[in-house]
C-alpha positions in Angstrom: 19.7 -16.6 2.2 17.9 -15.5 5.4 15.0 -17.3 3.6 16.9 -20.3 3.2 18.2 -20.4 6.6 14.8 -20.0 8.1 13.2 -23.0 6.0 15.9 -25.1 7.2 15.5 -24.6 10.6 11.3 -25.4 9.9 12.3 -28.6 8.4 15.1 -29.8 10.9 14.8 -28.3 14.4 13.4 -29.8 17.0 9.3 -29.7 16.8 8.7 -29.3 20.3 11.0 -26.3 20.8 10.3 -24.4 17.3 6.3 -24.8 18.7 7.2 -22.9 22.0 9.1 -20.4 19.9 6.7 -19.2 17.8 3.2 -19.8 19.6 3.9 -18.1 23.1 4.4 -15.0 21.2 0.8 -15.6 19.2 -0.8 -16.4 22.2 0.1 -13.8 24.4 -0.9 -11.0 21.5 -4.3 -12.7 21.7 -4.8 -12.8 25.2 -3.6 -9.2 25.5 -6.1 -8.4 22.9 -9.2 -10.5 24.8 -8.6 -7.8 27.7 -10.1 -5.4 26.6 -13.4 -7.0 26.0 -13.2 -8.6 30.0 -11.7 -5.7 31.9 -14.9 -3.9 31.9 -17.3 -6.7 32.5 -14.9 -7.4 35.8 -15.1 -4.0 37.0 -18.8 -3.5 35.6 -20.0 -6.5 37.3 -18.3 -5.4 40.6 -19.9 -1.9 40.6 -23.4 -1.3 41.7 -24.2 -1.6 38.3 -24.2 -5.0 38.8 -25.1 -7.8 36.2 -27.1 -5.2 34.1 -24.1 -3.4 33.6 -22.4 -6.7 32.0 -25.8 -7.7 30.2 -25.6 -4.1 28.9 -21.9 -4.5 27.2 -22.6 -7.6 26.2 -25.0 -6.5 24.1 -22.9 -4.2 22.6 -20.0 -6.7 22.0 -21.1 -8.4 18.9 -21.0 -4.9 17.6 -18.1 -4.4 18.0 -16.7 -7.6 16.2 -18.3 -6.5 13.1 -15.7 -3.6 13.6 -13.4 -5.3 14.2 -14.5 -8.4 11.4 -14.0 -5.4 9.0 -10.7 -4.2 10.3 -9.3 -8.1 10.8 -9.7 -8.9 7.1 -8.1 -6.0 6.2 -5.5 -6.0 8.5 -4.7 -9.2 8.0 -5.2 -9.6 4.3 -2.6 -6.5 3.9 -0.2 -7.9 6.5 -0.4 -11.3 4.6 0.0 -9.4 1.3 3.4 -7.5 2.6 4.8 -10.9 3.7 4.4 -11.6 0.2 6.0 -8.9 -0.7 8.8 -8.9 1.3 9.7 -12.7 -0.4 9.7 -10.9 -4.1 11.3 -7.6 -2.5 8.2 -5.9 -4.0 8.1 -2.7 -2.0 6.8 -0.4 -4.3 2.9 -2.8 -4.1 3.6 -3.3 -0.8 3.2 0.7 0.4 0.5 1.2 -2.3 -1.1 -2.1 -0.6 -0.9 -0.9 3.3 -1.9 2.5 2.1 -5.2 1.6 0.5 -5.9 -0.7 3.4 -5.6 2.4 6.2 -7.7 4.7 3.8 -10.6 1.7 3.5 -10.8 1.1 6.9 -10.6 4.7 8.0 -13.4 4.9 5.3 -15.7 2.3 6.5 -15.2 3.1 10.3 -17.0 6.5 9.5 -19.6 4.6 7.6 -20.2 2.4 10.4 -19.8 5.2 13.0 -22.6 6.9 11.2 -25.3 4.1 10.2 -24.7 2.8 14.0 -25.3 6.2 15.1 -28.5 6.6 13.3 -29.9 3.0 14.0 -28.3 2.8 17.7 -31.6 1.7 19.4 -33.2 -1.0 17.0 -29.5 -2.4 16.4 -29.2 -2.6 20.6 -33.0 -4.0 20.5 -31.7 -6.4 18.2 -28.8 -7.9 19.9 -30.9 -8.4 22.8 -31.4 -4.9 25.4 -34.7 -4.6 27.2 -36.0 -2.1 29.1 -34.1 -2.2 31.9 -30.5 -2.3 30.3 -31.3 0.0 27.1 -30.3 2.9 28.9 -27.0 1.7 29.9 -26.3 0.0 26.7 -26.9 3.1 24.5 -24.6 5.2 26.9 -22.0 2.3 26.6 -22.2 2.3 23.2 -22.3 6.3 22.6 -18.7 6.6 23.5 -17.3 3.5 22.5 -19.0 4.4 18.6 -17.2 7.8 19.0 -13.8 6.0 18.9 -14.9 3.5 16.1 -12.1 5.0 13.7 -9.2 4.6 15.9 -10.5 1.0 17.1 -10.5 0.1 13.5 -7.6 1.4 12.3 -5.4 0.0 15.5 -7.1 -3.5 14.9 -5.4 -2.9 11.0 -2.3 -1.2 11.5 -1.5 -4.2 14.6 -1.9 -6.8 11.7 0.8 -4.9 9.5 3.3 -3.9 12.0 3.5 -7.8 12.8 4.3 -8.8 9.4 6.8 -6.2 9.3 8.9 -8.1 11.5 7.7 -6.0 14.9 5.4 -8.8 16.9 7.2 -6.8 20.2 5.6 -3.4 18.8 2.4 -5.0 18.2 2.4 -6.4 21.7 3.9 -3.4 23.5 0.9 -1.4 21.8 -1.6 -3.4 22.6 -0.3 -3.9 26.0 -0.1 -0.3 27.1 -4.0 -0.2 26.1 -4.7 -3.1 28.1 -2.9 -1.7 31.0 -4.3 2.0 30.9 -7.9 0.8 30.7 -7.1 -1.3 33.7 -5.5 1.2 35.7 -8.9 3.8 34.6 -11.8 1.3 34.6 -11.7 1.5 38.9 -11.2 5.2 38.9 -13.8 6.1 36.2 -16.0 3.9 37.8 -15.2 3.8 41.3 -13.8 6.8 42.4 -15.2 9.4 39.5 -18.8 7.3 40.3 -19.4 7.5 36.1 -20.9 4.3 36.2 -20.9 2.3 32.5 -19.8 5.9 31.1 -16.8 5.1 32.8 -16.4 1.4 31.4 -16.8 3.1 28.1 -14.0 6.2 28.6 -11.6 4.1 29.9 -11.6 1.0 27.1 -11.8 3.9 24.4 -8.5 6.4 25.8 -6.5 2.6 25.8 -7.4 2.0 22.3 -6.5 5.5 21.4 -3.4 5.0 23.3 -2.7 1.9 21.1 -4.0 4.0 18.0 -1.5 6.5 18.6 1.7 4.1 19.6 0.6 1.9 16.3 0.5 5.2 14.0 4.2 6.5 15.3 5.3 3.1 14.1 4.2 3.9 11.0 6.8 6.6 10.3 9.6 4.1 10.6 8.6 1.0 9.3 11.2 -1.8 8.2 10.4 -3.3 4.7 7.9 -0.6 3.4 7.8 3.5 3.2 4.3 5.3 3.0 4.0 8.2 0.9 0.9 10.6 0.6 0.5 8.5 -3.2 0.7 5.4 -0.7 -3.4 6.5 0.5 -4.7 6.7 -2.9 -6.8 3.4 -3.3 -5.1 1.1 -5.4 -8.5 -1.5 -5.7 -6.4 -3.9 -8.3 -3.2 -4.4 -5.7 -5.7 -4.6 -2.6 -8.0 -7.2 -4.2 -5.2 -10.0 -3.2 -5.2 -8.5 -0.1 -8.9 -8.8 0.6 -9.2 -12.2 -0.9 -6.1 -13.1 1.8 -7.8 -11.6 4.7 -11.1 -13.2 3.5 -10.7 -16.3 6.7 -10.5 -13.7 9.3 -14.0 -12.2 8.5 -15.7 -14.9 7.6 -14.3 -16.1 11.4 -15.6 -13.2 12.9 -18.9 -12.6 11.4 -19.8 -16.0 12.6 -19.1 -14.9 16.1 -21.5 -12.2 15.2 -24.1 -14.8 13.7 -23.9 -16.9 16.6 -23.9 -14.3 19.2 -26.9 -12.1 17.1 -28.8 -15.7 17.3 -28.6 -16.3 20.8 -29.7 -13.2 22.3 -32.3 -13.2 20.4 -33.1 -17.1 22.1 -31.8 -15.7 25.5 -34.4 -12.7 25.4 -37.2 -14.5 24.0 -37.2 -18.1 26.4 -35.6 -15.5 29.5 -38.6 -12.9 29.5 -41.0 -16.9 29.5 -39.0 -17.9 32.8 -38.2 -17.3 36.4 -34.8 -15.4 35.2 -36.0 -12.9 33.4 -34.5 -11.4 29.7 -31.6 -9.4 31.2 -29.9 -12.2 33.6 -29.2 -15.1 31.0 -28.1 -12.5 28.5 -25.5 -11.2 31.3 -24.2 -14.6 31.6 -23.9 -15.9 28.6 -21.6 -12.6 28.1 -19.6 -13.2 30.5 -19.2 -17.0 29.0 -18.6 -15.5 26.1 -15.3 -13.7 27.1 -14.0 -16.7 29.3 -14.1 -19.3 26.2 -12.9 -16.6 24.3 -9.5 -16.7 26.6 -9.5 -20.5 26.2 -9.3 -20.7 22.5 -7.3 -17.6 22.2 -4.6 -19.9 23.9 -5.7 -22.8 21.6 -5.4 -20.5 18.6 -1.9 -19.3 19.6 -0.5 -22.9 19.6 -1.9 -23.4 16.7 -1.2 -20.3 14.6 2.2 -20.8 16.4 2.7 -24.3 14.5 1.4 -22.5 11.3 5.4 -22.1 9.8 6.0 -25.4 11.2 3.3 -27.5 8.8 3.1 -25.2 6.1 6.8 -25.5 5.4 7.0 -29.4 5.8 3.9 -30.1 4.2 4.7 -28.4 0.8 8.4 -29.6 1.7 6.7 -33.6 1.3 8.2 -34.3 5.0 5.1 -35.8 6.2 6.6 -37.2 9.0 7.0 -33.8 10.6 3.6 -32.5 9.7 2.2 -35.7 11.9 4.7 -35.1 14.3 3.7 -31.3 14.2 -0.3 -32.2 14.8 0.4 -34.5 17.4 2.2 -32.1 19.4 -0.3 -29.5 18.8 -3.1 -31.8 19.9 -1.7 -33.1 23.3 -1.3 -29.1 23.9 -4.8 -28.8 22.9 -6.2 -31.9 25.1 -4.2 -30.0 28.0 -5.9 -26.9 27.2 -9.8 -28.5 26.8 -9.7 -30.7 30.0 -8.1 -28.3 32.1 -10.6 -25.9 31.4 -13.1 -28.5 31.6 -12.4 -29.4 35.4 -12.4 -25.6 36.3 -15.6 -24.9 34.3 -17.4 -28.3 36.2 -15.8 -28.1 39.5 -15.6 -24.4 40.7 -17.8 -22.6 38.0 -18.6 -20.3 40.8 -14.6 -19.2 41.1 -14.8 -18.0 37.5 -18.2 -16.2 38.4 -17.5 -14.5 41.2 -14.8 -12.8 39.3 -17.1 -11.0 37.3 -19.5 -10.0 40.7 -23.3 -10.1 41.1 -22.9 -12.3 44.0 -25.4 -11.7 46.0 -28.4 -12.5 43.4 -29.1 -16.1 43.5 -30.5 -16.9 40.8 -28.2 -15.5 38.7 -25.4 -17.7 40.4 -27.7 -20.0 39.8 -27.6 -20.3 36.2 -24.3 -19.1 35.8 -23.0 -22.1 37.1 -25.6 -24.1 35.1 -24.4 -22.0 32.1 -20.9 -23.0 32.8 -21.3 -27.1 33.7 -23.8 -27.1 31.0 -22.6 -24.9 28.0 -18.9 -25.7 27.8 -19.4 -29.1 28.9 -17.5 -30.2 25.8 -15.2 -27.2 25.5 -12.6 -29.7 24.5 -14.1 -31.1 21.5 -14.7 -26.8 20.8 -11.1 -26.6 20.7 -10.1 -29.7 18.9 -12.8 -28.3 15.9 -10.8 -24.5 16.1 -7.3 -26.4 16.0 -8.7 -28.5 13.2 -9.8 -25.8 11.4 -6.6 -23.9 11.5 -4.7 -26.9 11.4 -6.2 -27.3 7.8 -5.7 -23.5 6.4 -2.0 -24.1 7.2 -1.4 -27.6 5.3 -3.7 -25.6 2.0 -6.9 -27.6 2.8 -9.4 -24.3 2.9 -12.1 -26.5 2.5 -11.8 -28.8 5.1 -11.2 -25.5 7.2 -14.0 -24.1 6.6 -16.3 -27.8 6.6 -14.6 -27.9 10.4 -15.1 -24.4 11.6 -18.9 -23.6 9.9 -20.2 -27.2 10.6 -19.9 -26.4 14.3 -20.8 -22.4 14.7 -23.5 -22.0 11.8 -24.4 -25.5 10.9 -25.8 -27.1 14.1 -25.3 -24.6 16.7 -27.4 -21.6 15.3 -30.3 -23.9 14.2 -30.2 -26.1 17.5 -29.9 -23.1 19.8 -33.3 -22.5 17.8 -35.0 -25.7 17.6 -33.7 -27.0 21.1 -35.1 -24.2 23.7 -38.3 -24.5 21.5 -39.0 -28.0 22.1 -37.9 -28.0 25.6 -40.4 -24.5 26.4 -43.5 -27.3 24.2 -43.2 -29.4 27.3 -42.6 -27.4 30.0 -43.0 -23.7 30.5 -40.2 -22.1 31.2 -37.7 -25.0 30.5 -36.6 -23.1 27.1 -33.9 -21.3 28.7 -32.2 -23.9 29.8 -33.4 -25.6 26.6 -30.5 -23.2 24.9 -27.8 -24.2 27.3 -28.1 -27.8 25.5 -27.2 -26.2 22.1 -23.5 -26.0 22.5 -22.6 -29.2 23.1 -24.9 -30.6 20.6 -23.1 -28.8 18.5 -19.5 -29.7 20.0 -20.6 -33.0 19.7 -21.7 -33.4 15.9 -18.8 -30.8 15.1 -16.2 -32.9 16.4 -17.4 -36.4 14.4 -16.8 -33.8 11.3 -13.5 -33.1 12.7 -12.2 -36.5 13.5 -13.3 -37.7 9.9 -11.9 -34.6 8.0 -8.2 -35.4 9.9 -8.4 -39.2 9.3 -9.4 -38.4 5.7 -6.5 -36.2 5.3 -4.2 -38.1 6.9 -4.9 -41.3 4.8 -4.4 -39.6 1.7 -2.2 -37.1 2.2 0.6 -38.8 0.4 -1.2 -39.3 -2.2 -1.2 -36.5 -4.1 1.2 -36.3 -7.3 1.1 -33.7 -10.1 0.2 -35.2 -13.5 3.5 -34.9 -14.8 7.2 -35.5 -14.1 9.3 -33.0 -12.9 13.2 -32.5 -13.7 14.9 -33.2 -10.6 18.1 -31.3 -11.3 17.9 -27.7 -13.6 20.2 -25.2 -14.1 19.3 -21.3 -15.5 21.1 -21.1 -19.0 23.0 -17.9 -19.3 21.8 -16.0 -22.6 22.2 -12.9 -24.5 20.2 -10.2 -24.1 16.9 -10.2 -26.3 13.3 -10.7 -26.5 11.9 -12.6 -22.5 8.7 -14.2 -24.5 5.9 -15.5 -21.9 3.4 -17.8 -22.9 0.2 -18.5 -21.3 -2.2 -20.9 -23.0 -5.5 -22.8 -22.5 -5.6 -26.4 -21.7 -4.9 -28.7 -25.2 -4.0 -25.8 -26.9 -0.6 -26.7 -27.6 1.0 -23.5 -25.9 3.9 -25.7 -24.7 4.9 -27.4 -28.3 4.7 -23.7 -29.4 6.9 -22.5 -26.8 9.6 -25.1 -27.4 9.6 -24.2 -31.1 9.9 -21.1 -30.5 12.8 -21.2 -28.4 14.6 -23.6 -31.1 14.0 -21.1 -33.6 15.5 -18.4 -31.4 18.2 -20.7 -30.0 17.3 -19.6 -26.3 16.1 -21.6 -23.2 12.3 -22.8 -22.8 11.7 -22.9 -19.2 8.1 -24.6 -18.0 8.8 -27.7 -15.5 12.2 -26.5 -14.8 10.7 -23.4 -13.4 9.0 -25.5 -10.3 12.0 -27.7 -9.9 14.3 -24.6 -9.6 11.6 -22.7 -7.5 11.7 -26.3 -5.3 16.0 -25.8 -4.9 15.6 -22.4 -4.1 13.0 -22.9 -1.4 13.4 -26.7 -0.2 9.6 -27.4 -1.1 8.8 -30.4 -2.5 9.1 -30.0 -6.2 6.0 -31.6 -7.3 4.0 -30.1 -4.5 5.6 -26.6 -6.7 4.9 -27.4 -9.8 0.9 -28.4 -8.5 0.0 -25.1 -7.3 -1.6 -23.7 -10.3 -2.8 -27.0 -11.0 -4.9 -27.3 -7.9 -8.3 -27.8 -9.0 -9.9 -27.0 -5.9 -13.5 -25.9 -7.6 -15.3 -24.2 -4.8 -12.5 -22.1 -3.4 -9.5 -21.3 -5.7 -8.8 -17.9 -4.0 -8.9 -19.2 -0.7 -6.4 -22.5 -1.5 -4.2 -20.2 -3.2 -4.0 -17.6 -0.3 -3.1 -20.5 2.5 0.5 -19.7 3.8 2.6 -23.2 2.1 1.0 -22.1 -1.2 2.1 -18.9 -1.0 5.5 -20.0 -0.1 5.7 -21.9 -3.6 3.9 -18.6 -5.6 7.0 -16.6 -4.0 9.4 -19.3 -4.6 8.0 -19.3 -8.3 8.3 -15.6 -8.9 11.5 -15.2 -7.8 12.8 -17.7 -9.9 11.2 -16.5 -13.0 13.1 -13.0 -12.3 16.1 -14.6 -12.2 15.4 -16.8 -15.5 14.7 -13.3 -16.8 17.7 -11.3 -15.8 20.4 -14.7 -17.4 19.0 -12.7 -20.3 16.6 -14.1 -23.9 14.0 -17.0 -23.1 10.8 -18.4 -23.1 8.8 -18.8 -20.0 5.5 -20.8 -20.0 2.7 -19.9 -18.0 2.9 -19.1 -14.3 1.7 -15.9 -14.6 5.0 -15.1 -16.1 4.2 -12.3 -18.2 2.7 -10.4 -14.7 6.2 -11.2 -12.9 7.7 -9.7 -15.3 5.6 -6.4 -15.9 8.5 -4.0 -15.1 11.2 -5.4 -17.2 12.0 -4.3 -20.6 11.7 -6.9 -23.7 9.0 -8.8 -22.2 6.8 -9.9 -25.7 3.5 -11.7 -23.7 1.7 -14.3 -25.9 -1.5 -15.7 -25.2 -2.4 -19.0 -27.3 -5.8 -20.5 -27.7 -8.0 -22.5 -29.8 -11.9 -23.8 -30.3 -13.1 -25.8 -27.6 -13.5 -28.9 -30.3 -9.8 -28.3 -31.2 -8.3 -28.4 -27.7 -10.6 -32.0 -26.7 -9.4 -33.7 -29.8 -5.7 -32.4 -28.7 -6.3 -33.3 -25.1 -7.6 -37.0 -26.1 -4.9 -37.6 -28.4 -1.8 -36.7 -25.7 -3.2 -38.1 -22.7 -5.6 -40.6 -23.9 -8.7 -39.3 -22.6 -12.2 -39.8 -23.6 -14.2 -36.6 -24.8 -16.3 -36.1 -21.7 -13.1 -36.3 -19.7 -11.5 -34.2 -22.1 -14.0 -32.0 -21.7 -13.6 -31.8 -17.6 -10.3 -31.9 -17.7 -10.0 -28.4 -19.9 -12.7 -26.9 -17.7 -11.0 -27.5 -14.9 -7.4 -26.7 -15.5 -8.5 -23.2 -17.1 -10.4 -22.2 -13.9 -7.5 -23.2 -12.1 -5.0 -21.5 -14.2 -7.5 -18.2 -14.1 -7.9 -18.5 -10.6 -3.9 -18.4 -10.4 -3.4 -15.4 -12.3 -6.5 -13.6 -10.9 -4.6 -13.9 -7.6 -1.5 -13.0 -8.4 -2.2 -10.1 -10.4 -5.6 -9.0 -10.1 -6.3 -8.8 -13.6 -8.1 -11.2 -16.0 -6.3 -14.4 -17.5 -6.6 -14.3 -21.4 -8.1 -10.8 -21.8 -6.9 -9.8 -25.1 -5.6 -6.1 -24.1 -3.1 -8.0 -21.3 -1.1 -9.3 -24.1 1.1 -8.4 -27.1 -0.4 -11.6 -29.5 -3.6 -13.5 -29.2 -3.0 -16.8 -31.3 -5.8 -19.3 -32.4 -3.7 -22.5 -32.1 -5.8 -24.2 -34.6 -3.5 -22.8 -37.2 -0.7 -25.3 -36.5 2.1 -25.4 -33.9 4.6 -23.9 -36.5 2.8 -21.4 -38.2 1.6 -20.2 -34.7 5.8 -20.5 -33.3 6.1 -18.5 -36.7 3.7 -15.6 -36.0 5.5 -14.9 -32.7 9.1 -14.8 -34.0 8.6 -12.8 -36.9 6.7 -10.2 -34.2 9.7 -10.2 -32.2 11.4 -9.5 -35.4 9.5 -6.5 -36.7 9.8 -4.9 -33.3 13.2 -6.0 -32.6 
């Protein structure tokens, strides 16, 4: 009911003021979270340290969001994964879930503590430290490695405690961090006189802080309980988990792609020019974390309208999704040319902020970096809106066409290619050369992004599943007996067999009906339902089927099928049915298939195809049906030891309905 209550308010309140509701709270978590990467360079920049200091954590940052890359994906996979959970009321996966996620990232921050430890140098050499900031760097990045397990794990357990319905506990974690390495960065640095060591002792006792603060949460959760059994890996459960949290990695390792790439540009074209290695990489840090606030507050809004278009896309009210994107654009525009006139008129405001005042010429190409570099920040966060905007109506594709054609498309071979052509003419000129390569970038990104949304927008009533689906369905009452589920390959007559099955044991065959009751039950569009495991999608089934609206439909689904279940004796087709129902009792799980010749000529002769389309079509409705079940269940669609009967089809429909009932028979 609270399920239903919430999914009307999605499709019926007011768009402006659901937006507000549920994106300040996104954006404030994210700007709370960018502090701790800008405190130091503010109070690092201001010490005699001066822009050294900042060139030296910058070079450490990128580091760091392979850390936190790591923690992010499973964080958020696991968080996505209990959400889930919650819909079925599945708690027992859900603690085994969350538990195997704490243990693997507790596991791989000792891994990295240790490799990092062993390769600190050449990894800092890497990411761009010279001579004069190695020292400082490798001190920075002593004490901050230290602390890599409690960064990681309170990057995780943040993700979790959200989902469980505790955004204010999230917050309130990450804000007492935030606050304490505040209050400590002056006096470690200041007062105490540790220099960097400082920088590095204060960020790591506010993570700790929020370590701590996120573990005592842990001991009084709402929808989950974790037992000692919970941190024994469950790898099967988890794999759904990893595939959801798959986006936030690949997000942050292209951060980490794109910063590796141009400190590697910044040290090469700086050490050729009047500026030196260690200046350009200082300021292009300190770039770094001021775009990072402006498309934390982009990402907010948008993640905030998330709900909002999932629900009314796969709910077929189109007019709200465009009213949705509109509203989330204007907020965007806002955003972009705001920080546009800030970044062109006043750079200096911004970079006096950070100190180094008194060098010129590193004010001098800070403000270049800034007028030049984000020149087009507005198209930046159009792209990152697009992107996200995408994920949440279940276009991963376009998402990912949006977000990579801008980062690792143009801008890491132009940041190459650019500074190289400019340092052929003149020496010298490559530095700036790399300034050029961001809104190149912006530029070519954003034609993408305007021709991925007018693509989508054209056709995105287009879409209708193959076949009709019962408007109105009720769940027959039954007697208590065999539950049969059926899962079949394409044109092997699994459904026929299922009806005739269900005649001969005068019970209910449910297959469309399902998606029409999971549409009642959840006020999605029915056909939108009954498409989900029908979704061709080649290139990235896991990723279409782990977008939020689809998994609104997959929980609609499930919880529909347990209901069919519990009226009592039927027959259930497909849906990864016969997982759903793993823990009841009188479950008999058939699998039917047939020789590939068999199922074209069946395929031809109900839908009229030719045999190369036949042909297609079966190849790509079984990879979308295996996708289906490998993502709801982990396990492998049409392995013979995951069913009770195997049956060649090619025997006949009745002989085949035959073999099932007299099974249910000899073990009834």
């Amino acid at each position: 009911m609270e399920q239903t209550e919430q999914n009307q308010i999605l499709g019926e309140e007011k768009i402006s003021k659901l937006l507000v509701k549920f994106s300040i709270p996104c954006i404030l978590s994210l700007l709370i979270s960018a502090l701790y990467n800008i405190v130091d360079q503010i109070f690092v920049g201001n010490s005699p340290l001066g822009y050294l200091g900042n060139a030296a954590t910058g070079i450490v940052f990128p580091i760091l969001i392979i850390a936190q890359a790591f923690a992010w994906c499973i964080g958020d996979g696991s968080a996505a994964y209990l959400s889930i959970c919650q819909g079925k009321k599945d708690a027992q996966n859900a603690h085994r879930c969350i538990g195997t996620g704490i243990t693997l990232t507790l596991i791989l921050s000792i891994i990295m503590l240790a490799l990092c430890a062993v390769w600190k140098e050449p990894l800092l050499r890497l990411f761009g430290a010279s001579d004069q900031t190695i020292g400082m760097a490798a001190e920075y990045f002593t004490i901050v490695l230290g602390f890599f397990p409690a960064f990681m794990l309170m990057n995780m357990m943040n993700a979790v405690i959200r989902a469980d319905g505790s955004p204010a506990v999230s917050m309130a974690s990450m804000s007492l961090g935030a606050i304490l390495n505040i209050i400590l960065d002056p006096i470690f640095i200041f007062a105490l006189n540790w220099g960097i060591a400082g920088a590095a002792w204060a960020t790591v006792i506010g993570q700790t802080v929020s370590f701590l603060v996120s573990t005592l949460y842990f001991f009084r959760t709402k929808s989950f309980r974790l037992t000692k059994e919970s941190f024994i890996p469950h790898f099967k459960i988890f794999s759904n988990a990893l595939k959801l949290g798959a986006s936030s990695f690949i997000t942050q390792m292209s951060i980490v792609v794109i910063s590796l790439v141009c400190n590697i540009m910044l040290a090469k074209y700086g050490a050729l020019s009047i500026y030196g290695q260690d200046i350009p990489i200082s300021v292009i840090s300190i770039e770094t974390k001021v775009f990072t606030i402006v498309i934390n507050i982009v990402v907010g809004i948008v993640l905030g309208g998330q709900p909002i278009l999932g629900y009314n896309y796969g709910a077929k009210k189109y007019h709200r999704v465009r009213e949705t994107y509109r509203t989330i654009l204007i907020a965007t525009l806002v955003v972009g040319l705001l920080s546009t006139l800030v970044f062109e008129l006043c750079p200096q405001v911004i970079i006096h902020i950070f100190g180094s005042g008194n060098d010129a010429l590193y004010l001098e190409y800070a403000q270049r970096t800034f007028r030049i570099f984000l020149s087009f920040v507005t198209f930046t966060c159009i792209i990152k809106m697009s992107s996200i905007f995408f994920q949440a109506v279940g276009k991963p594709l376009m998402a990912v066409i949006a977000s990579l054609t801008r980062d690792i498309i143009c801008f890491v071979p132009l940041v190459i290619l650019i500074p190289a052509m400019a340092e052929r003419n003149q020496a010298g000129s490559g530095i700036n050369g790399i300034l050029f390569a961001a809104p190149a970038a912006d530029v070519i990104g954003m034609i993408v992004a305007v021709c991925l949304t007018i693509h989508y927008f054209r056709t995105m009533e287009s879409g209708k599943s193959a076949e009709s689906v019962p408007k109105h369905v009720v769940i027959r009452p039954s007697h208590k007996g065999a539950i049969v589920t059926i899962a079949r390959e394409h044109g092997s007559c699994g459904k026929q067999i299922a009806r005739r099955v269900a005649e001969q044991m005068g019970v209910a065959c449910y297959d469309k009906e399902m998606t029409a009751l999971a549409a009642q039950e959840s006020g999605l569009d029915r056909r939108f339902v009954s498409g989900v495991n029908e979704d061709s999608q080649e290139l990235l089934h896991s990723l279409y089927l782990s977008t939020t609206v689809v998994q609104q439909a997959i929980v609609a689904q499930e919880q529909i099928i347990c209901k069919i279940a519990d009226s009592g004796s039927c027959v259930i087709v497909g849906r990864a049915a016969d997982y759903v129902l793993s823990d009841y009792p009188d479950v008999v799980r058939v699998f039917i298939y047939a020789p590939k010749e068999y199922r074209i000529k069946k395929v031809m002769e109900m839908y009229g195809d030719t045999e190369e389309a036949g042909r297609k079509s079966i190849a790509r409705s079984d990879a979308a049906r295996a996708a289906y079940y490998n993502s709801i269940s982990g396990g492998e669609w049409g392995h013979p030891h995951g069913y009770h009967l195997c049956i060649d089809s090619s025997c006949g429909v009745d002989a085949a309905a035959s073999i099932i009932c007299d099974y249910i028979k000899l073990c009834g």
